[in-house]
TORZA-59081 format. One record per atom (N, C-alpha, C): x, y, z. Coordinates in steps of 0.05 Angstrom, whole numbers, padded with zeros to 5 digits, always signed. Example, Ala and Ser with C-alpha at 12.3 -4.5 7.8 and 13.67 -1.06 7.14 Angstrom:
<nodes>
+00264-00114+00156
+00246-00090+00156
+00264-00066+00156
+00257-00045+00142
+00273-00021+00143
+00258+00001+00157
</nodes>
This chain:
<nodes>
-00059-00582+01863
-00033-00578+01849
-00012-00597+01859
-00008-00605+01880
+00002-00626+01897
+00005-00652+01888
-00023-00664+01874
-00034-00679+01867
-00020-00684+01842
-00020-00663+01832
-00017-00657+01802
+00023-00666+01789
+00029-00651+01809
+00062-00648+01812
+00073-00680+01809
+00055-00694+01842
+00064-00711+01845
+00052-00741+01818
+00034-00736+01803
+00023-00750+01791
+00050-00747+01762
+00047-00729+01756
+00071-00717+01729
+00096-00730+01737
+00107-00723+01765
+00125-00742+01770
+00129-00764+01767
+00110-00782+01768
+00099-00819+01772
+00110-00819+01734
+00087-00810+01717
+00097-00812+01697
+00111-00799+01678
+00136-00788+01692
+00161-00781+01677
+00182-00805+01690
+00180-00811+01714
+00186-00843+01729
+00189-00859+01706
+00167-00867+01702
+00157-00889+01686
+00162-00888+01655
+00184-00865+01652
+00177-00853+01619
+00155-00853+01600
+00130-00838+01613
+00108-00845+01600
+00096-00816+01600
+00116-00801+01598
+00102-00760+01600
+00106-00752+01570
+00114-00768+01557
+00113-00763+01523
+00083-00779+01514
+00073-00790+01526
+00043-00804+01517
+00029-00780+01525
+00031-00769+01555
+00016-00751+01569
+00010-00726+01543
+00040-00716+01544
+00034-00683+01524
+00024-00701+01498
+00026-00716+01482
+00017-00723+01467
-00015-00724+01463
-00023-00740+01487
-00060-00737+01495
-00072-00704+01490
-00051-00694+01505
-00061-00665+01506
-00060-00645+01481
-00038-00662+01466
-00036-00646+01441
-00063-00659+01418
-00064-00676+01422
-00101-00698+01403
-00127-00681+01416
-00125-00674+01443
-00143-00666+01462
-00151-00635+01449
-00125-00618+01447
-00131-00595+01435
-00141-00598+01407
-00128-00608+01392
-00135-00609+01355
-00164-00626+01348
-00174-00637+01372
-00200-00648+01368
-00223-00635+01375
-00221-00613+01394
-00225-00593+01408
-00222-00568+01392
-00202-00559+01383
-00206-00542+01369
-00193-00545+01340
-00205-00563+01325
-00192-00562+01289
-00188-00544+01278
-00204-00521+01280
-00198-00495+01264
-00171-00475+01266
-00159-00486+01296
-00141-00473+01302
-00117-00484+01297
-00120-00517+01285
-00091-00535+01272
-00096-00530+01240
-00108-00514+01227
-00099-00514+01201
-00076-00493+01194
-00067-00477+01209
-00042-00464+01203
-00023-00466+01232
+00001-00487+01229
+00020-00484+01243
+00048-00470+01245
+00047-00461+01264
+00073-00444+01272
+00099-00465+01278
+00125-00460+01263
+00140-00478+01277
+00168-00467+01280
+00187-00467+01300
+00208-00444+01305
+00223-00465+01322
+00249-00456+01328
+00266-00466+01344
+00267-00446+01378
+00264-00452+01398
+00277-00435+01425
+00297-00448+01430
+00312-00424+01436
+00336-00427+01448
+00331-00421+01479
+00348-00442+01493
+00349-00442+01523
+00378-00445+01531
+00390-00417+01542
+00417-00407+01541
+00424-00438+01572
+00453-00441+01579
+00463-00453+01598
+00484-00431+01606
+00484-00440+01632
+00506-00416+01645
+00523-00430+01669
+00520-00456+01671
+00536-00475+01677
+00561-00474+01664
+00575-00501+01669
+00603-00505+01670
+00608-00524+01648
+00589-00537+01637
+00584-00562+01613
+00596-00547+01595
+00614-00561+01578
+00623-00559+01550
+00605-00561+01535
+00577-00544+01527
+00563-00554+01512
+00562-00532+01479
+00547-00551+01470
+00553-00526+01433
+00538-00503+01439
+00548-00497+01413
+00530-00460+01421
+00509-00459+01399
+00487-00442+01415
+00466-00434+01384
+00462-00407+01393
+00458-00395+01371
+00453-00364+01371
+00425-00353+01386
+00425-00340+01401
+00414-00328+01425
+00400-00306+01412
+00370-00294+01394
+00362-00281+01377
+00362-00248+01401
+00345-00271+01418
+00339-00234+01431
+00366-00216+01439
+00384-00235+01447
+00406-00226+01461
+00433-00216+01445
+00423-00220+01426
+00444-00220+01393
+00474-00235+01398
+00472-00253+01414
+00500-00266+01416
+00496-00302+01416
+00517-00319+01413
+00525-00348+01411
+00525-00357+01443
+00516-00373+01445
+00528-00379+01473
+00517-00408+01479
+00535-00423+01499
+00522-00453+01512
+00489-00463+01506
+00482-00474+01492
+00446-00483+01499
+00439-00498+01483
+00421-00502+01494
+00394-00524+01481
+00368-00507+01463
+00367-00529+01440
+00344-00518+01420
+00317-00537+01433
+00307-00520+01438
+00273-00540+01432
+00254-00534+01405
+00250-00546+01390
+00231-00544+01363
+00203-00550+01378
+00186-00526+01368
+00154-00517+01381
+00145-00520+01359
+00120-00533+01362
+00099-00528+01342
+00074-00519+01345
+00065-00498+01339
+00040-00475+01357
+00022-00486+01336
-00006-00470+01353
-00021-00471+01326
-00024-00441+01320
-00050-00440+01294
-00052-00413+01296
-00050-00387+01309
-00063-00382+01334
-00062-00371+01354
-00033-00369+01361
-00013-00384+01362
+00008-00387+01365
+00013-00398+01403
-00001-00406+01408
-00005-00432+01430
+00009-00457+01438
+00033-00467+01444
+00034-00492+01435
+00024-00520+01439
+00036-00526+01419
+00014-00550+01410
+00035-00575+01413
+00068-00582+01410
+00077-00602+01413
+00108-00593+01407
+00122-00605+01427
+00152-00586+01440
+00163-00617+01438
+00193-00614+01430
+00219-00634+01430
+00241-00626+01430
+00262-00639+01450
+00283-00623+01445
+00306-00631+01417
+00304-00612+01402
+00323-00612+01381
+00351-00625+01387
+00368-00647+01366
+00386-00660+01368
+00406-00629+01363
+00428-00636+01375
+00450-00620+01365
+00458-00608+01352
+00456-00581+01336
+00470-00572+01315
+00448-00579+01299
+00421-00582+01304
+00406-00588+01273
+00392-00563+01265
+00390-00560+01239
+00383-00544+01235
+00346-00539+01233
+00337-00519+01223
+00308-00520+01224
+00296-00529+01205
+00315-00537+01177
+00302-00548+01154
+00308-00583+01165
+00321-00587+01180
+00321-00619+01185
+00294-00619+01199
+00291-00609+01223
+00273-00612+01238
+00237-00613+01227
+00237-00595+01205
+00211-00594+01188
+00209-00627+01181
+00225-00646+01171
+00217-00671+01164
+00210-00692+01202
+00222-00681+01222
+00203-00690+01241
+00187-00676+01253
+00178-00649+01242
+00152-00639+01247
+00129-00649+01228
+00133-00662+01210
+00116-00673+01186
+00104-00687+01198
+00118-00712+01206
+00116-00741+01213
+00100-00746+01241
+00102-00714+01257
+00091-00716+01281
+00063-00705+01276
+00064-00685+01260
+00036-00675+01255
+00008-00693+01234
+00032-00710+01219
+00017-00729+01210
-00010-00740+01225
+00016-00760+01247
+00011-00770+01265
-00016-00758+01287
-00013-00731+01291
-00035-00711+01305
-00056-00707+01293
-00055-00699+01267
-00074-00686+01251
-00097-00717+01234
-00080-00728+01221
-00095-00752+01207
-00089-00761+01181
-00089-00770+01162
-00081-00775+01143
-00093-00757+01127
-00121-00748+01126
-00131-00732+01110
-00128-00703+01111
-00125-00693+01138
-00112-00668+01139
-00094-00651+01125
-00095-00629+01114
-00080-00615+01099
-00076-00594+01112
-00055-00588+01129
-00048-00561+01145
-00027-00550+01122
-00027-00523+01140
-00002-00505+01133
+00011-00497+01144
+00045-00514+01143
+00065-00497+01159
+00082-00481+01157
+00083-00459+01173
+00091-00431+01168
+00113-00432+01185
+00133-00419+01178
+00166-00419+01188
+00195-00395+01179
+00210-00387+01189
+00216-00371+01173
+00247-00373+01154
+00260-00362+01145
+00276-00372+01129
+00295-00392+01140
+00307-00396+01169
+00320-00415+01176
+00309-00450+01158
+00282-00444+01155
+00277-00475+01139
+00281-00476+01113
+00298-00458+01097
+00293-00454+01064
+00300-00479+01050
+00291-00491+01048
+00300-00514+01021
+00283-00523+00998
+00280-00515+00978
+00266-00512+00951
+00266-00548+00950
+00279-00560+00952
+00275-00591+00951
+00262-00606+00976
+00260-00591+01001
+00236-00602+01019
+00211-00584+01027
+00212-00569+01005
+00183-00559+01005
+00175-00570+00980
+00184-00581+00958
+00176-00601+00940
+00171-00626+00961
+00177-00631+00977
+00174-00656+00990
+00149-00655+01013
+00152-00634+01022
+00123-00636+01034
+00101-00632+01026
+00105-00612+01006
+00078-00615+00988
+00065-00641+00978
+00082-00653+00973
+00076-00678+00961
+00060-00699+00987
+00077-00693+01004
+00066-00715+01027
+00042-00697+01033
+00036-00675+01030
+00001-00663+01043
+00003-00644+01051
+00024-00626+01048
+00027-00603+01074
+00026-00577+01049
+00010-00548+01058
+00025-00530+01043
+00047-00514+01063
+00061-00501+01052
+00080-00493+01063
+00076-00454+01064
+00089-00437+01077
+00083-00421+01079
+00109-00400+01099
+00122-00388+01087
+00150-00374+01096
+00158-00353+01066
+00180-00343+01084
+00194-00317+01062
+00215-00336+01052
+00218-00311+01025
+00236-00325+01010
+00263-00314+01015
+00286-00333+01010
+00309-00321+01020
+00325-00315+01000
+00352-00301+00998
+00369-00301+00979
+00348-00274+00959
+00374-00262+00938
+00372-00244+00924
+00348-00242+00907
+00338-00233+00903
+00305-00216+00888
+00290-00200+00873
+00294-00202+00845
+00278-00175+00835
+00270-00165+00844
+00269-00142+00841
+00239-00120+00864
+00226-00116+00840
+00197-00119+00853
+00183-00113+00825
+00171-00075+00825
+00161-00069+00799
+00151-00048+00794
+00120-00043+00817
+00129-00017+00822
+00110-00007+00840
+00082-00004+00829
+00070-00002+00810
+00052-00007+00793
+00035-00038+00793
+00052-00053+00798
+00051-00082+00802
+00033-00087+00833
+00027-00077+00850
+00016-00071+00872
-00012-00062+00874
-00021-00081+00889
-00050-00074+00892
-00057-00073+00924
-00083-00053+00929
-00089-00060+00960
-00108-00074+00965
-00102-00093+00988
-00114-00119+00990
-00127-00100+01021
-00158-00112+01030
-00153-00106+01058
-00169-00135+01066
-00160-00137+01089
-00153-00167+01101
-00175-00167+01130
-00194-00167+01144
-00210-00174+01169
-00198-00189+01179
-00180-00192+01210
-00183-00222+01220
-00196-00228+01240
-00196-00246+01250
-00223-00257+01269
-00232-00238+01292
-00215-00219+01301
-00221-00208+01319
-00238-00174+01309
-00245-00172+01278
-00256-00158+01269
-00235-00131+01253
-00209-00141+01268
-00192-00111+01252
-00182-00114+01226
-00172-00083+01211
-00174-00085+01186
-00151-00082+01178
-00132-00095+01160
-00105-00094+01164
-00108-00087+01114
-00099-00074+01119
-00096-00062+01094
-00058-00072+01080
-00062-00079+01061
-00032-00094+01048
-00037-00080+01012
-00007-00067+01010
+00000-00071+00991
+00009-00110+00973
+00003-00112+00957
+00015-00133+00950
+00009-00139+00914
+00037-00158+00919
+00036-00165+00880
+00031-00200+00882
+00018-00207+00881
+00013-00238+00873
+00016-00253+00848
+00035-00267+00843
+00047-00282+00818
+00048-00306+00823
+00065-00319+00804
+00068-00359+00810
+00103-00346+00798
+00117-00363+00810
+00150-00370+00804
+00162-00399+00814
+00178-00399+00798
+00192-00430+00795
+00219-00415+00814
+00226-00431+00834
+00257-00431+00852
+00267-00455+00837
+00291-00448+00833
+00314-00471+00820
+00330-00478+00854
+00335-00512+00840
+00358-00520+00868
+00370-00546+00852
+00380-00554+00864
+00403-00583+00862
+00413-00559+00830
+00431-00546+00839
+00443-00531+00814
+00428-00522+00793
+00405-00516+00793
+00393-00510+00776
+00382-00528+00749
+00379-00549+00760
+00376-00579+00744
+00342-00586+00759
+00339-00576+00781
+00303-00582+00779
+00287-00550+00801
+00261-00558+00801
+00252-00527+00808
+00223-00525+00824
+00221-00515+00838
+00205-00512+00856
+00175-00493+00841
+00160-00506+00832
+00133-00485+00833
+00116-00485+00858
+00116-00450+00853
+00101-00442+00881
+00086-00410+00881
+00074-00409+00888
+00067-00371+00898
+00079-00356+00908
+00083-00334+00897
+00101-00309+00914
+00070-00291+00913
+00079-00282+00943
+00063-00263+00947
+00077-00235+00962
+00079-00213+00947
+00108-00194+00952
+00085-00170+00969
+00103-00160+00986
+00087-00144+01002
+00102-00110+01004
+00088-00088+00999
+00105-00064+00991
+00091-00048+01020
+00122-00037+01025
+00117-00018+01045
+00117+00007+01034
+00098+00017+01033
+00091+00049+01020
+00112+00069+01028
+00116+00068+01056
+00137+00089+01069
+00163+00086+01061
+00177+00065+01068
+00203+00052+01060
+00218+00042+01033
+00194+00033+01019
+00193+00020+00989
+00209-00011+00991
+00209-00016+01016
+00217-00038+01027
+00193-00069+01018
+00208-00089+01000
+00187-00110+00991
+00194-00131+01002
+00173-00142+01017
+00179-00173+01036
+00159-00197+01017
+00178-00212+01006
+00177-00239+00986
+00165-00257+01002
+00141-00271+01002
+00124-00294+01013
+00117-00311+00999
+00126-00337+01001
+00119-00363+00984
+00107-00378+01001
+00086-00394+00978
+00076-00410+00994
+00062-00427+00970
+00049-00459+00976
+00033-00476+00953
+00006-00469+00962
-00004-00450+00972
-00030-00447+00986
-00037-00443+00951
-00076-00433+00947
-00085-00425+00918
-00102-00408+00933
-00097-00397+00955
-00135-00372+00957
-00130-00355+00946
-00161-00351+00930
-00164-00324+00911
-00152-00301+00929
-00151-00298+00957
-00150-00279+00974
-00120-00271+00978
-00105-00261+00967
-00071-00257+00972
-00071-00248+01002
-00091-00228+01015
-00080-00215+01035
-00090-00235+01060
-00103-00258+01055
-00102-00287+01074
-00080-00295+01076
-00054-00289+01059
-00032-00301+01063
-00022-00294+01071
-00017-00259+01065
+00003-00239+01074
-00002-00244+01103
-00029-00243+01115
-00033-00240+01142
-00021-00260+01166
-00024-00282+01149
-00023-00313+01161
+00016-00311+01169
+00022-00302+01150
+00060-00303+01147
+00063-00283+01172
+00048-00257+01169
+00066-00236+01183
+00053-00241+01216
+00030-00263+01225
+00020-00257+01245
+00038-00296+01263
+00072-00294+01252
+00076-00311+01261
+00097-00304+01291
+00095-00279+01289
+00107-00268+01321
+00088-00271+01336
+00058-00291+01339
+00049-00292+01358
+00062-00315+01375
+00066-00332+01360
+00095-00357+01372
+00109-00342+01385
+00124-00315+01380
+00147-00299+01397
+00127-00298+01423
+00105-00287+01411
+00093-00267+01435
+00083-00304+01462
+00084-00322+01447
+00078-00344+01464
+00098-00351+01486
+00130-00351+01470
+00149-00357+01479
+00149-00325+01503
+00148-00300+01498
+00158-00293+01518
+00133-00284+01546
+00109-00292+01535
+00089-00297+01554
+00104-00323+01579
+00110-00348+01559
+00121-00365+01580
+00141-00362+01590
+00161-00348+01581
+00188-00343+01599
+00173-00334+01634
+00152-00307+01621
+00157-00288+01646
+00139-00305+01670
+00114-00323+01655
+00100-00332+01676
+00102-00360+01687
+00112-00383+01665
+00118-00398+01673
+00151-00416+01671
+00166-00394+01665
+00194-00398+01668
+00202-00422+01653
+00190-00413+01620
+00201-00434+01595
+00235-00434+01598
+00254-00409+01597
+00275-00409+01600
+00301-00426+01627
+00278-00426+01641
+00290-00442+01670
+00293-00468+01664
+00326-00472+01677
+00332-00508+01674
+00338-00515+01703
+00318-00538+01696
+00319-00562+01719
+00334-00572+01744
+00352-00578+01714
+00379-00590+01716
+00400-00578+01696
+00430-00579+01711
+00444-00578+01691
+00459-00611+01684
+00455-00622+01694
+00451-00657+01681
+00461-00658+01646
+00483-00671+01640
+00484-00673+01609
+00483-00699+01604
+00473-00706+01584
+00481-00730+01565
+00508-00735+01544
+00522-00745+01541
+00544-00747+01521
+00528-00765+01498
+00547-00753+01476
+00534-00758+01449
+00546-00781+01428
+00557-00795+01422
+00570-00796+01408
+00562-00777+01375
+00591-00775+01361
+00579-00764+01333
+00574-00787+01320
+00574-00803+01322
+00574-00834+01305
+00538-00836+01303
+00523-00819+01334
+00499-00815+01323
+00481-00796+01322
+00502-00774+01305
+00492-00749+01291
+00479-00752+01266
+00471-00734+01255
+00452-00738+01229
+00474-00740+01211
+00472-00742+01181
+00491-00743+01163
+00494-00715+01159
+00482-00700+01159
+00488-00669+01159
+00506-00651+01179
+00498-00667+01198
+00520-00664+01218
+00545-00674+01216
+00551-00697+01207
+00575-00704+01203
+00589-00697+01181
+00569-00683+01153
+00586-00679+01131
+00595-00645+01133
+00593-00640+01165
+00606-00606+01172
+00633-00612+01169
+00646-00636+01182
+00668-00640+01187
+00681-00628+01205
+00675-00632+01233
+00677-00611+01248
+00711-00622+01257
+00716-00596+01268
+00759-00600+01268
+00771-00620+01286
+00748-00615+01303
+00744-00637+01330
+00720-00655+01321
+00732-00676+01313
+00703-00706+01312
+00713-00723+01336
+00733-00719+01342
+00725-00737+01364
+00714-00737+01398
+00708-00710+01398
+00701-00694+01421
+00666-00694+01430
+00658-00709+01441
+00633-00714+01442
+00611-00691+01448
+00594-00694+01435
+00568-00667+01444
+00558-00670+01463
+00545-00647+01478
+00536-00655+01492
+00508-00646+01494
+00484-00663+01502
+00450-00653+01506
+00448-00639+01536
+00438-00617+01533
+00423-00607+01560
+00406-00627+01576
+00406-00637+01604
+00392-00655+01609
+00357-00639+01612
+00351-00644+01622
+00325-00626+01619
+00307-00639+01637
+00308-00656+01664
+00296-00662+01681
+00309-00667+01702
+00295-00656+01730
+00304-00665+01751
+00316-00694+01759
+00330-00691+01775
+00330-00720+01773
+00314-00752+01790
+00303-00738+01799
+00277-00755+01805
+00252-00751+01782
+00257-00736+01763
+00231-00734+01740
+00238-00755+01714
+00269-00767+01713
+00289-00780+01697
+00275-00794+01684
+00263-00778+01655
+00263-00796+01626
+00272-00819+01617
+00266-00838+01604
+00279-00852+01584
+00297-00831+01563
+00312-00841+01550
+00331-00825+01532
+00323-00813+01507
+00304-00838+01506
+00288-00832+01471
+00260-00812+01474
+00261-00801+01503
+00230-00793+01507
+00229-00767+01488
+00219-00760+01468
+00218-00743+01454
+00198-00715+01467
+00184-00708+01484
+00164-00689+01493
+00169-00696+01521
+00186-00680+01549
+00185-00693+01566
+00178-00660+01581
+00160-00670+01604
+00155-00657+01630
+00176-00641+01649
+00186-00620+01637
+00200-00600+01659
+00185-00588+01683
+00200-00565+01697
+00179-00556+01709
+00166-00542+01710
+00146-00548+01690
+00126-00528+01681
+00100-00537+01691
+00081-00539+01716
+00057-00557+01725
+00034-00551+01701
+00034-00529+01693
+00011-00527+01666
+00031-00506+01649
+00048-00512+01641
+00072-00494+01620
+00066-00492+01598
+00059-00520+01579
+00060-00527+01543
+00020-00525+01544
+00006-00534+01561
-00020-00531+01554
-00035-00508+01572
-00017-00493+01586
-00037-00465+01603
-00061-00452+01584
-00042-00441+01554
-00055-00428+01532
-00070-00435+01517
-00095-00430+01520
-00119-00439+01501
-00128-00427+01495
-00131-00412+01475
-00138-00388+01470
-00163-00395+01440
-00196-00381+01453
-00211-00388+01433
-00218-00370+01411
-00238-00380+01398
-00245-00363+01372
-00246-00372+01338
-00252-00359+01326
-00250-00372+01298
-00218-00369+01293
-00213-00388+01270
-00189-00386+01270
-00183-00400+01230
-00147-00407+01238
-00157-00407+01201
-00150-00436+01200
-00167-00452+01180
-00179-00476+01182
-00160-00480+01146
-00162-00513+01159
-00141-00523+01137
-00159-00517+01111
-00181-00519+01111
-00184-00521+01082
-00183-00492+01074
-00183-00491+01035
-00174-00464+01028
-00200-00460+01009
-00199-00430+01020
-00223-00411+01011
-00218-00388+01014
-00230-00374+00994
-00230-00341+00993
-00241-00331+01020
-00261-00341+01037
-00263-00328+01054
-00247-00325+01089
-00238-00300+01096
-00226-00295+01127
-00239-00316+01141
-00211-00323+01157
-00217-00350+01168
-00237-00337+01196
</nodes>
């Protein structure tokens, strides 16, 4: 472990610990393919309690705003992760999907066809037209106001997953068009609506997937708190939430995204600031996109085996 520490150190030195998790992220998906056809992808928040003027993002478990840093995860099935960056300032999770594309591209292959699953923070009816197109299906709830459909409209699906249990779903499966850019173009896609018998409570699931199997979908959407259950496995054992450093970077807004700048914030000339996120003998390059905290086996501890659900699409449980 010694060895280990001091070796991770050498190449975060050298800014070369974004090649490292990278190896390890090819290492897993070549190793286990069946487990990169459905990706998990979410934002953590990592609160600061320092003295830094830094922005605030909303704190889920804790129900409050406060000082921190976003990191964008990308799990796989299992909800494991598979490839971590720290999110630019104030971006949101539908920006971040166009460099989760580009990275998984990059991971998976050109021929690969995964599915990434996310939840309404990514809604954009014009870049899920856009990923589809580039190879990806997509897979999240639908947001904003909703017919409820007739209870009659419901059928019971029951669903096996790999570990042999039987998960029984109400559900209505249809095709619907989402309107966007004002209702001048439109998103075709699948809804797959899910009825809670007790509550009469209906949870809306879209997705460009086609399996004959609706309750492959329902399952795949609702089994994406295993990402939670990843994130708070690492808090407790290997202290995902712990910072390094409180070390900042200054930002200019001059190189924020255009989304960021067309907030118009009241203060533009007040610079942002990044959580630094390494010791300072572990000191990154600036551009290092995946860098080595102190985690000695943190982002690859979890490997978790088994069948799993595999990019290509078929009626049958993955």
């Amino acid at each position: 472990m010694r060895r280990l520490r001091a070796r991770t150190a050498e190449l975060a030195f050298e800014g070369r610990s974004d090649e490292l998790l990278g190896a390890l992220a090819r290492r897993h998906a070549e190793t286990h393919p069946e487990a990169a056809g459905l990706l998990y992808v979410d934002g953590h928040v990592r609160a600061c309690h320092g003295k830094a003027d830094l922005q605030k993002a909303h704190l889920a478990r804790m129900r409050i705003a406060m000082p921190a840093e976003v990191d964008t995860w990308v799990s796989d099935r299992f909800g494991d992760g598979l490839l971590v960056w720290q999110a630019p300032p104030g971006q949101s999770l539908s920006s971040e999907l166009k460099e989760v594309v580009s990275r998984v591209r990059e991971l998976l292959g050109p021929d690969a066809r995964p599915t990434i699953c996310f939840d309404r923070g990514g809604w954009s009816p014009k870049l899920f037209r856009q990923l589809v197109e580039a190879g990806f299906d997509i897979l999240t709830y639908r947001k904003g106001p909703v017919a409820l459909l007739s209870p009659s409209a419901f059928k019971e699906h029951l669903f096996v997953d790999e570990a042999g249990r039987e998960h029984a779903y109400l559900l209505a499966d249809r095709h619907v068009r989402i309107a966007y850019d004002s209702g001048r173009r439109y998103f075709a896609c699948r809804q797959v609506t899910r009825l809670d018998a007790e509550s009469g409570h209906q949870t809306q699931v879209i997705t460009a997937r086609d399996d004959p199997d609706p309750g492959l979908v329902a399952h795949a959407m609702f089994s994406r708190w295993r990402q939670e259950n990843f994130f708070r496995y690492m808090r407790s054992r290997f202290g995902l939430d712990a910072l390094d450093s409180y070390e900042v970077t200054a930002v200019s807004m001059a190189k924020l995204t255009h989304s960021l700048v067309a907030k118009k914030s009241p203060r533009p000339s007040r610079p942002s600031l990044v959580l630094g996120w390494s010791l300072s003998a572990w000191r990154c390059r600036p551009d290092c996109s995946m860098i080595l905290a102190g985690w000695p086996a943190g982002i690859w501890s979890l490997l978790v085996r088994g069948p799993a659900f595999s990019g290509q699409r078929t009626d049958e449980p993955p």
